[in-house]
C-alpha positions as CSV (number, residue, x, y, z in Angstrom):
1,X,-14.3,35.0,-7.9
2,X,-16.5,32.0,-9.4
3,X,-13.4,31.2,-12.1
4,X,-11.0,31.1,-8.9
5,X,-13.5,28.6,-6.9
6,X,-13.8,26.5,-10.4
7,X,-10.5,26.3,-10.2
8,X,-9.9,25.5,-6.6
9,X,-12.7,22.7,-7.3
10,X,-11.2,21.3,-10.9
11,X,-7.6,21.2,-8.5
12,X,-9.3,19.3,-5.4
13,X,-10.9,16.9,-8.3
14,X,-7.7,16.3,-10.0
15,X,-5.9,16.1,-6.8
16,X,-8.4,13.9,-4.7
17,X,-8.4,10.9,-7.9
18,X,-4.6,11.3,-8.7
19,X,-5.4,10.1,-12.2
20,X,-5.6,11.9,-15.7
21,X,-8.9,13.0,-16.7
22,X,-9.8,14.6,-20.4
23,X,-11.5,17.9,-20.5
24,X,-15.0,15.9,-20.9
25,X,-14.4,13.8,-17.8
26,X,-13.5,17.0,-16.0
27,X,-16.5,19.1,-17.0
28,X,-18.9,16.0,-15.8
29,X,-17.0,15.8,-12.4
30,X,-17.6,19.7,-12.5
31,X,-21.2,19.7,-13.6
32,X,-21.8,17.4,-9.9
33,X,-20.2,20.7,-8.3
34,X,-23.0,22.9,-10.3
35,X,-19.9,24.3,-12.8
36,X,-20.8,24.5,-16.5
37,X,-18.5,23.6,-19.0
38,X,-16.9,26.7,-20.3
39,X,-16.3,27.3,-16.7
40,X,-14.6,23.7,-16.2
41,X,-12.2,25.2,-19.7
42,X,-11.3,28.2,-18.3
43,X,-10.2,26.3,-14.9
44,X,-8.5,23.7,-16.3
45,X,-6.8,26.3,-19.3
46,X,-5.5,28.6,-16.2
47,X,-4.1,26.1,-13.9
48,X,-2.0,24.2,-16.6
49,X,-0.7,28.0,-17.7
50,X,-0.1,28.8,-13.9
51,X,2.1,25.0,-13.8
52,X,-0.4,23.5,-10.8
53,X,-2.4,20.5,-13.6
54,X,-0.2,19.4,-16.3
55,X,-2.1,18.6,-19.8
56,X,-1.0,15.6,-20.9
57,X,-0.6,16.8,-24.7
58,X,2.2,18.9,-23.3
59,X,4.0,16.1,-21.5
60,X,4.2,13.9,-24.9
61,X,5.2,17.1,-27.5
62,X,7.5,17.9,-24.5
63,X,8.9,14.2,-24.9
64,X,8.9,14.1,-28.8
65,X,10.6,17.2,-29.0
66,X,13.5,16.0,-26.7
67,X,13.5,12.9,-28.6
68,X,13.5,14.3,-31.8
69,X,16.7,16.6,-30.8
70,X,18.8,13.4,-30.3
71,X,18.7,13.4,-26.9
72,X,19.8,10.7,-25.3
73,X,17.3,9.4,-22.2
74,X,18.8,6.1,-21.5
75,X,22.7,6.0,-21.3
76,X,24.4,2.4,-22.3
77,X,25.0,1.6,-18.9
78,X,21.4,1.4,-18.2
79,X,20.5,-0.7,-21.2
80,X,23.6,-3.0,-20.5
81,X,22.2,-3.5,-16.9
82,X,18.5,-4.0,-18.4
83,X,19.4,-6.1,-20.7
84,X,21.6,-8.0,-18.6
85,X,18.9,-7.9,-15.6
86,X,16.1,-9.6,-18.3
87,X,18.7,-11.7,-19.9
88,X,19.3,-13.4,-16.3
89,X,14.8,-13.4,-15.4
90,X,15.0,-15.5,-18.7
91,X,17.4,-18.0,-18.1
92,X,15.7,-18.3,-14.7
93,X,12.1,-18.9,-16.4
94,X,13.6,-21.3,-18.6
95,X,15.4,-23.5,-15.7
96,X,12.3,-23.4,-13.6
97,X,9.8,-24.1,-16.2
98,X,12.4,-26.7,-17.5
99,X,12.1,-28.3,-13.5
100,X,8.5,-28.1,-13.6
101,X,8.1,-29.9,-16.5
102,X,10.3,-32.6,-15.4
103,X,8.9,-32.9,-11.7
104,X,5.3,-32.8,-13.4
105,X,6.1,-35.7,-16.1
106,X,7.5,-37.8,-13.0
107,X,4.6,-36.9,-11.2
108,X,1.5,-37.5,-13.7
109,X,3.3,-40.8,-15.3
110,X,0.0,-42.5,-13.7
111,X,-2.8,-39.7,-13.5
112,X,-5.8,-40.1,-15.4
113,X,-7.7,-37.2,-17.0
114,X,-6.0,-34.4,-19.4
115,X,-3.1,-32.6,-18.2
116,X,-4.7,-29.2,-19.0
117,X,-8.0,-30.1,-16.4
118,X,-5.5,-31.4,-13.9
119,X,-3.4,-28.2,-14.3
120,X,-6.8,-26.0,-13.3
121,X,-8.0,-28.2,-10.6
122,X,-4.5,-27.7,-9.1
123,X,-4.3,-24.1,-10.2
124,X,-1.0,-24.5,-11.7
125,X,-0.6,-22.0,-14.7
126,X,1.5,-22.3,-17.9
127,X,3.1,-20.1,-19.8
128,X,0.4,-20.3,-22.5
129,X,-2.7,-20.0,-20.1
130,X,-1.0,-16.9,-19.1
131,X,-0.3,-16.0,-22.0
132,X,3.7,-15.4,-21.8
133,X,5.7,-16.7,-24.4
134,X,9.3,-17.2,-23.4
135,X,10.6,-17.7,-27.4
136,X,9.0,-14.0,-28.0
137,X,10.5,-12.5,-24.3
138,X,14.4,-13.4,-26.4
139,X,13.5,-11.9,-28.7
140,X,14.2,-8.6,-27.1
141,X,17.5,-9.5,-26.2
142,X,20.2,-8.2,-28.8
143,X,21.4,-10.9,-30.9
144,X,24.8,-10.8,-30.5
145,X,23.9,-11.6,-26.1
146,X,21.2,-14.4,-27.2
147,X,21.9,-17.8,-26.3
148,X,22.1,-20.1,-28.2
């Protein structure tokens, strides 16, 4: 009877902060609920086996295994449209940010102080205070779709 209530409890914990936990961070959620350790084991062990918590070990040899059989998890229609889809956010960054800059020159042609205080006073943020870089974002385009 106690191993069924650790496990009802190690579920409800699981459950309740939808978030993956190791077996350490599980036994100290138990230990607030009075369950030892090896108790906390035996729970989580039994409701992986029984399908209701999923070990997260299991999900990634699940995934290498599939992988390493050649199997084939994103078909070239996807990546055309991915690639297509982040080859068109690119050109958009680079037409905006390409605006900006011109809008900005026209408008700080007179403003004293550095550009990079007026940019925080204003809260404008650049690509490197965000730390994107749009020469590094082509990069994951195929070459033969870059533009040149």
């Amino acid at each position: 009877m106690a191993t069924h209530s650790a496990e009802a409890t190690i579920e409800r914990i699981a459950r309740e902060h939808n978030k993956p936990f190791s077996l350490q961070q599980l036994a100290d959620l138990g230990q607030t609920t009075g369950l030892k350790k090896a108790q906390v084991t035996k729970a989580v062990d039994a409701l992986v086996a029984s399908g209701r918590l999923t070990a997260k070990l299991e999900e990634d040899s699940a995934k290498l295994k599939l992988l390493k059989s050649g199997t084939v998890l994103v078909t070239a229609e996807e990546r055309a449209a991915v690639e297509k889809l982040l080859q068109t956010n690119l050109e958009w960054w680079r037409k905006r940010r390409s605006m900006f800059k011109g809008i900005w020159s026209t408008i700080s042609e007179n403003l004293d102080g550095k550009q990079s205080a007026l940019f925080e006073e204003a809260g404008i943020e650049t690509d490197e205070t965000a730390g994107a870089d749009l020469a590094e974002a082509e990069r994951l385009i195929p070459k033969k779709q870059r533009r040149l």
